[in-house]
C-alpha positions as CSV (number, residue, x, y, z in Angstrom):
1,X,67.0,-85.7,-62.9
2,X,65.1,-84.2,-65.4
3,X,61.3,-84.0,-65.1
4,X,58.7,-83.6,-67.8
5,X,55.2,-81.5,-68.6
6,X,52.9,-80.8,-71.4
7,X,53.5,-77.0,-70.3
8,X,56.3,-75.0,-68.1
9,X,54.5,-71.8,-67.0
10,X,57.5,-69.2,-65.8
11,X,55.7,-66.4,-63.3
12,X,53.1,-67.1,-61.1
13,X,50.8,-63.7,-61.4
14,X,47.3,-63.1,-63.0
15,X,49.1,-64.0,-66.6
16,X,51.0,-67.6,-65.4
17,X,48.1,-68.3,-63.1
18,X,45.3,-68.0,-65.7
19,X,47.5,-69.8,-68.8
20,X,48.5,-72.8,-66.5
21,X,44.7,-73.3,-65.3
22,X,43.3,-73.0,-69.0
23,X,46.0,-75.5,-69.5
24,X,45.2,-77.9,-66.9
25,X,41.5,-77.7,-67.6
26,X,42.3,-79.1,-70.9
27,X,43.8,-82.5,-69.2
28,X,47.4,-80.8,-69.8
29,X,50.0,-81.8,-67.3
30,X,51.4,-77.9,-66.0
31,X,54.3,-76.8,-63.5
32,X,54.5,-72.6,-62.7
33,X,57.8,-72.1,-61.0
34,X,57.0,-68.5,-59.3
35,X,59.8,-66.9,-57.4
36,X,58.3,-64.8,-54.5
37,X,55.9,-67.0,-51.8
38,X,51.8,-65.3,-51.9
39,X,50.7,-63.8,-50.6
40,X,52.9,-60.5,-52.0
41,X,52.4,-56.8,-52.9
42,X,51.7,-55.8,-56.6
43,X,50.7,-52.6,-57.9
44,X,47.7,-52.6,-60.3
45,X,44.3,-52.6,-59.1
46,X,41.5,-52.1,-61.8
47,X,40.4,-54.8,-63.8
48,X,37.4,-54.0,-66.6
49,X,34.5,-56.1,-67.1
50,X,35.9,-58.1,-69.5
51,X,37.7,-60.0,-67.2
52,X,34.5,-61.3,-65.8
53,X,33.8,-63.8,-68.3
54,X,37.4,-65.4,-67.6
55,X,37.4,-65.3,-64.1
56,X,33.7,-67.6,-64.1
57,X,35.6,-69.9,-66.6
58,X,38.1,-70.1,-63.9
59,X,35.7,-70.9,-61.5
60,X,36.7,-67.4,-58.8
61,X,34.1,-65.1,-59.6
62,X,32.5,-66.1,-55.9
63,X,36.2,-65.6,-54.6
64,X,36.3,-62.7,-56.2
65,X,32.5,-61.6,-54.8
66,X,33.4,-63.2,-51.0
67,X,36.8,-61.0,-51.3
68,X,34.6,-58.1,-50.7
69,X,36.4,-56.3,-53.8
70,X,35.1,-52.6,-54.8
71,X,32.8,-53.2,-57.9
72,X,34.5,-51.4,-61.0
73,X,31.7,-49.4,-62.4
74,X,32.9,-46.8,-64.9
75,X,35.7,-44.2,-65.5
76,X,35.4,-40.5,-65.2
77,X,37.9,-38.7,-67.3
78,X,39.4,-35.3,-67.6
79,X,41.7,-35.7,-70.8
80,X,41.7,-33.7,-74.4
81,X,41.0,-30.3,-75.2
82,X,37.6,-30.1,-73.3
83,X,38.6,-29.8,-69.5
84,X,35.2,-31.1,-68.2
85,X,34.9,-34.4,-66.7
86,X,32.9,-37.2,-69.0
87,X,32.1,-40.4,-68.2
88,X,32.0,-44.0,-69.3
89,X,29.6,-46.1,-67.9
90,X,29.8,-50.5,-68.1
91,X,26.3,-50.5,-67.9
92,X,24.9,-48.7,-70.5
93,X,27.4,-50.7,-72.9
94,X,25.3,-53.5,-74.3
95,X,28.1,-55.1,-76.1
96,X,30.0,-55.5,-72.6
97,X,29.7,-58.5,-70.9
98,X,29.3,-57.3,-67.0
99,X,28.3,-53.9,-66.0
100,X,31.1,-53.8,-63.6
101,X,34.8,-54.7,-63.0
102,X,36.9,-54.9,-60.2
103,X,39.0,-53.2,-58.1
104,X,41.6,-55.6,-56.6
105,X,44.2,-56.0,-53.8
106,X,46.7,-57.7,-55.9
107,X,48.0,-59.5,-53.0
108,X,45.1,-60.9,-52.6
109,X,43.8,-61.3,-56.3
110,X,46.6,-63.1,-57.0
111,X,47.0,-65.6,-54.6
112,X,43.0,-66.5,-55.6
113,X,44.3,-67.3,-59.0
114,X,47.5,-69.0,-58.2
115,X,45.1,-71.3,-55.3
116,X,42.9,-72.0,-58.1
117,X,45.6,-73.5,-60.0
118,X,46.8,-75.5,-57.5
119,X,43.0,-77.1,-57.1
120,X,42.8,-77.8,-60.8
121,X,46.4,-79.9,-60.6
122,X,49.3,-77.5,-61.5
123,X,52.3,-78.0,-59.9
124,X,52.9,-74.7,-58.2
125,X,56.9,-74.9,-57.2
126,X,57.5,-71.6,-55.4
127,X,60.0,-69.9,-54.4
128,X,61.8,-70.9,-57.3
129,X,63.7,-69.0,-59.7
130,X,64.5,-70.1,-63.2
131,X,68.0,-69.8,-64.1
132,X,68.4,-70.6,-67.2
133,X,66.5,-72.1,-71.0
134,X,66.9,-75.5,-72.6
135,X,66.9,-75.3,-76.3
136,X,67.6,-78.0,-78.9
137,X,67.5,-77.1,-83.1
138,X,66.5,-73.5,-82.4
139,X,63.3,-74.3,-80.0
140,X,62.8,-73.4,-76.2
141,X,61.9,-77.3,-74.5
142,X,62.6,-76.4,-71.1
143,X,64.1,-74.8,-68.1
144,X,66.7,-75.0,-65.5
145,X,65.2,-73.7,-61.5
146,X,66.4,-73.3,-58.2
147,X,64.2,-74.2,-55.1
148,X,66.3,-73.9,-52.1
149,X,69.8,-74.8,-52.8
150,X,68.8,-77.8,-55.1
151,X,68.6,-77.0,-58.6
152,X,66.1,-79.0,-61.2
153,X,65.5,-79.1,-64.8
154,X,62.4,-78.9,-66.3
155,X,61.2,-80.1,-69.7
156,X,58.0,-79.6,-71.3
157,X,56.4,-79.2,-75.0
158,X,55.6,-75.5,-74.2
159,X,56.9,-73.4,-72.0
160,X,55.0,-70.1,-71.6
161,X,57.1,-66.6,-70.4
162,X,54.6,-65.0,-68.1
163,X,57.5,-63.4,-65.9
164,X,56.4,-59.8,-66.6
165,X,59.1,-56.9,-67.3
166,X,61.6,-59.3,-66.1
167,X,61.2,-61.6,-69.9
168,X,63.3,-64.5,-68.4
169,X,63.0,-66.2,-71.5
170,X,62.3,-63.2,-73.6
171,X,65.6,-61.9,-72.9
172,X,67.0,-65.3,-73.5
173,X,66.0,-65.9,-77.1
174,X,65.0,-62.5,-78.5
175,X,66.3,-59.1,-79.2
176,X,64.5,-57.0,-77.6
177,X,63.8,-52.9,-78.2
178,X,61.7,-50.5,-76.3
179,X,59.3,-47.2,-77.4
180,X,61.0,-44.7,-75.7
181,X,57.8,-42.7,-75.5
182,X,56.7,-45.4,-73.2
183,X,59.5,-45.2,-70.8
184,X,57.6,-43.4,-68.4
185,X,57.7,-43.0,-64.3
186,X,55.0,-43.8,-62.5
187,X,55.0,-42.6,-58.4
188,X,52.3,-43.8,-56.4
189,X,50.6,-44.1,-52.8
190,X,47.5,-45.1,-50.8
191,X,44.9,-43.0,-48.8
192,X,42.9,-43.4,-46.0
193,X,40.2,-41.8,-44.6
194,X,39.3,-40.8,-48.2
195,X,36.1,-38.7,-49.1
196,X,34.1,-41.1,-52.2
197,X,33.3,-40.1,-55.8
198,X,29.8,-38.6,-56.2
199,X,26.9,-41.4,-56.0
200,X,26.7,-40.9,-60.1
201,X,30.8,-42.0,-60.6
202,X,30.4,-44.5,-57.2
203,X,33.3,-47.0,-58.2
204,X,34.7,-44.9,-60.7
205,X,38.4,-44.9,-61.7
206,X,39.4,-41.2,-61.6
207,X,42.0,-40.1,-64.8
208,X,42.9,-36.9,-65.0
209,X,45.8,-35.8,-67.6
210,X,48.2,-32.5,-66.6
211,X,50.3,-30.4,-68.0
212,X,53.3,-32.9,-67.1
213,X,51.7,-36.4,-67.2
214,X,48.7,-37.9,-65.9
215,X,46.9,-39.1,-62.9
216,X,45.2,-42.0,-61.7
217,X,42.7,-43.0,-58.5
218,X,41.4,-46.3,-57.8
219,X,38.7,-46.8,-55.3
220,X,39.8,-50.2,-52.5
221,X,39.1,-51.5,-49.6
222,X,42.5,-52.6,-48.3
223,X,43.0,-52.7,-44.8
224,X,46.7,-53.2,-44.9
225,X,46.9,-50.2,-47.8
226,X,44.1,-48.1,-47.6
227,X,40.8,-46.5,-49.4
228,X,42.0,-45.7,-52.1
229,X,45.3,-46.1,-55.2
230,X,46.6,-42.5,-56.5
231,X,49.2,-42.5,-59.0
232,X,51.0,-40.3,-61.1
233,X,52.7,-41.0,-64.2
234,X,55.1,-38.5,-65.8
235,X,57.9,-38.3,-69.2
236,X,61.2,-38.9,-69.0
237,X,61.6,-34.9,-69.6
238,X,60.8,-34.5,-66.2
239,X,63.4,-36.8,-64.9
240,X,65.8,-33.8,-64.0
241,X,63.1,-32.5,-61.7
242,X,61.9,-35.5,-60.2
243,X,65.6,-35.6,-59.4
244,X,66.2,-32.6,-58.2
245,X,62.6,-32.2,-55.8
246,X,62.6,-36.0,-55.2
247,X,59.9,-38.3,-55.9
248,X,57.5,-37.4,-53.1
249,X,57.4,-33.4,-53.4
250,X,57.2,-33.9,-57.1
251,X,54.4,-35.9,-57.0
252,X,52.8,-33.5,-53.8
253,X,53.3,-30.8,-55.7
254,X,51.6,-32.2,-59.1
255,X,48.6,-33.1,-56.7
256,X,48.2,-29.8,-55.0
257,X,48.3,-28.3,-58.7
258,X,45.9,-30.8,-60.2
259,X,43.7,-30.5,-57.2
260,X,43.6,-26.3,-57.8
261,X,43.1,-26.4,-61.4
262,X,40.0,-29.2,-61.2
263,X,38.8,-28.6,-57.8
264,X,39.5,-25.1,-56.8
265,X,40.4,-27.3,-53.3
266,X,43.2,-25.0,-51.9
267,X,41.1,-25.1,-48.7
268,X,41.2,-29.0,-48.8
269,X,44.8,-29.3,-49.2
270,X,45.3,-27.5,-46.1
């Protein structure tokens, strides 16, 4: 039996959550089919301040405030030929419209959004994957999912692709090519017990480029992960190495570097 919607949102993350409440605060009839159950772990934690404005529309901002996330008030930067720090702070932007950001547990952030869905009137099937698209005269008009062993079909006037990387439709009706430049490797971990930025850069995201990629650290407050997101994203001409050290001395050993060259910390590494 086929059932029908104004709007088939595939992926239930920040992007499917936020397109099928828009949706449904329009009057718009809207089913996510999301594959993993929430609460689940994500990686990305910093959101700027112009996500603000769309997470009041949404009506989480309190969530968001009650969450107890880590206020997102600037970035401090070591990148480009100069190889002191600068800073960019939300606040003295005037044509920004918060002074802060957050920093997010995904697992948590998510699951707001999705919830908030739900309360507006999606129809939130989960787990559920999508296994294949409905098209008649060159047009996408639906979807074919599995929940449990049962599988439906789905038909809507829209159907939006907000699966991420995975592109179930994308992959489905398009040809699709990538930048190599941008096929990059990112290895990443979490720290506790985790001395703060300066009072000046207090909720600061920390970049700092190398001489074989980049790093990144993200203030939280995660008590399943820790105080704070450190990441470090590298070429693909450093894939031999990566091979060869493995992924955790590589990235130890980019630290310890990083931390010499900006710190002059050999004493804290110990």
């Amino acid at each position: 039996m086929s059932q029908s919607y104004d709007v088939i949102v595939i992926g239930g993350g920040p992007a499917g959550s936020t397109a099928a409440s828009y949706m449904a605060m329009k009057g718009h009839s809207v089913l996510v089919i999301e594959r993993e159950t929430f609460p689940r772990y994500r990686l990305g934690e910093s959101l700027l301040p112009s996500t603000n404005p769309v997470l009041e529309e949404l009506g989480v901002l309190d969530k968001m405030e009650d969450a107890g996330f880590p206020h997102k008030t600037g970035g401090t930067f070591v990148w480009g030929k100069d190889t002191d720090p600068w800073s960019v702070i939300f606040a003295e932007n005037p044509f920004l419209p918060a002074s802060y950001g957050f920093h997010v547990e995904r697992s948590i952030f998510d699951d707001i959004l999705l919830e908030r869905s739900r309360e507006l009137g999606v129809e939130i099937v989960q787990p559920a994957t999508a296994t294949s698209v409905i098209s008649e005269e060159g047009r996408v008009v639906g979807v074919t999912y599995k929940c449990g062993d049962e599988v439906h079909e789905a038909r809507a006037r829209f159907v939006v692709d907000c699966s991420g990387p995975a592109a179930f439709v994308g992959k489905k009706v398009t040809t699709r090519s990538y930048d190599d430049r941008m096929r990059q490797l990112a290895i990443y971990t979490y720290f506790r017990d985790v001395v703060g930025e300066p009072e000046s850069q207090e909720g600061h995201v920390i970049v700092i480029a190398t001489k074989k990629g980049w790093f990144w650290y993200i203030p939280m407050n995660s008590k399943e992960l820790g105080e704070a997101s450190v990441g470090f994203v590298t070429g693909q001409e450093f894939n031999a190495e990566v091979a060869e050290k493995g992924m955790e001395q590589f990235f130890q050993e980019q630290l310890a570097e990083t931390l010499r060259e900006q710190l002059g910390a050999k004493g804290a590494l110990d």
